[in-house]
N, C-alpha and C positions, 0 to 999 in steps of 0.2 A: 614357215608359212602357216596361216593362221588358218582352223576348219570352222566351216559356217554350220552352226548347231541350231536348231529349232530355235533356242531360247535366244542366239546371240540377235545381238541390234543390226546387224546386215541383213539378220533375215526377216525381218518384225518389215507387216505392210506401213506404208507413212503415212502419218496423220491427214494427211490431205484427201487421202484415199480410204478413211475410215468403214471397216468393215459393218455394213447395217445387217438389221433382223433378215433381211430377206436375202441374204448373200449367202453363198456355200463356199468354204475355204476347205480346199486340197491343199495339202502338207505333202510335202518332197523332199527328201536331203539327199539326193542324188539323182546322174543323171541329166541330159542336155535338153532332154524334152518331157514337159509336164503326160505327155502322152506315157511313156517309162516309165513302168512301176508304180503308178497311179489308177484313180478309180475312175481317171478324169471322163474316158471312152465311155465307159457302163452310163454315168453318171449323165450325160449328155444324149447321149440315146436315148435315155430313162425320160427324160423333159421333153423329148422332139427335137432337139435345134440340131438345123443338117449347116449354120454361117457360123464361120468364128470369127470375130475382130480381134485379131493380135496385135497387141502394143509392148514395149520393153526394150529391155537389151537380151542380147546384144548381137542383132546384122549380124555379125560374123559367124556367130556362131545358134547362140539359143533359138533366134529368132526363125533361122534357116532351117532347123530340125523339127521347131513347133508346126512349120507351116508345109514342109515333107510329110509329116507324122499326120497329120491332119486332113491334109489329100489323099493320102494313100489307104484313109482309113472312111476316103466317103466324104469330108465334109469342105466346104467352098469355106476359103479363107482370104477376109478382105486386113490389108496391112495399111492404114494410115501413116503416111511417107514421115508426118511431123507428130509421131507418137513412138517412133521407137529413135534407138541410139547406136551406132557402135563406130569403130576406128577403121584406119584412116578414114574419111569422108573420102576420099576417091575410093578406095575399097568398097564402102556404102552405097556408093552409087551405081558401081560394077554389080555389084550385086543383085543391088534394083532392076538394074537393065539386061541381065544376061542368066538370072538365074529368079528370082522369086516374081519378076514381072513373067516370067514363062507358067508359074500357077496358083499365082494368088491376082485379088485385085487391088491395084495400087489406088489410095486415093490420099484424100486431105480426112484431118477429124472433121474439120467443118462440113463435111461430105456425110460421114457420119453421122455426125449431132445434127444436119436438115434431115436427114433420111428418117432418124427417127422421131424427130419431130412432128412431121405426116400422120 
């Protein structure tokens, strides 16, 4: 089994999502939620922002712990149903319906990208 190291190419963000001047990147190599062993909490206090929009994988798992970790620590977490990923799609959906629709808010990106469009 292969370990995912800073430098490897599974962990490198994708070009499509290229990191600009104004972005803050937190580094992680462990752990199921960016909130673990990160600066992510200080670091977001530090700015104001009480909304997080979580996108990714993986539903089953990352997704689920980012958006606990992030309630539990005070801040309102909106998940866009067509920005993150994980297995089965019926598991995905159990999911949605019985556990992160109970405390986050579910929407579309297009929900998003109007909103802040405004």
């Amino acid at each position: 089994m292969a370990a995912l190291v800073n430098a490897a190419r599974a962990t490198q963000i994708v070009p499509e999502l290229a990191v600009q001047e104004s972005d803050l990147v937190l580094s992680r190599l462990h752990r199921l939620s960016p909130f673990q062993a990160t600066e992510l909490d200080f670091v977001l206090r530090n700015l104001f922002i009480r909304s997080l929009v979580c996108v990714g994988v993986s539903v089953n798992v990352a997704i689920q712990n980012l958006a606990f970790d992030a309630v539990n620590a005070g801040y309102q977490v909106v998940i866009p149903r067509d920005a993150v990923a994980g297995f089965p799609p019926s598991h995905v959906e159990a999911v949605f319906a019985n556990t992160l629709g109970a405390v986050a808010t579910l929407v579309t990106s297009e929900q998003i990208l109007s909103a802040w469009a405004r």
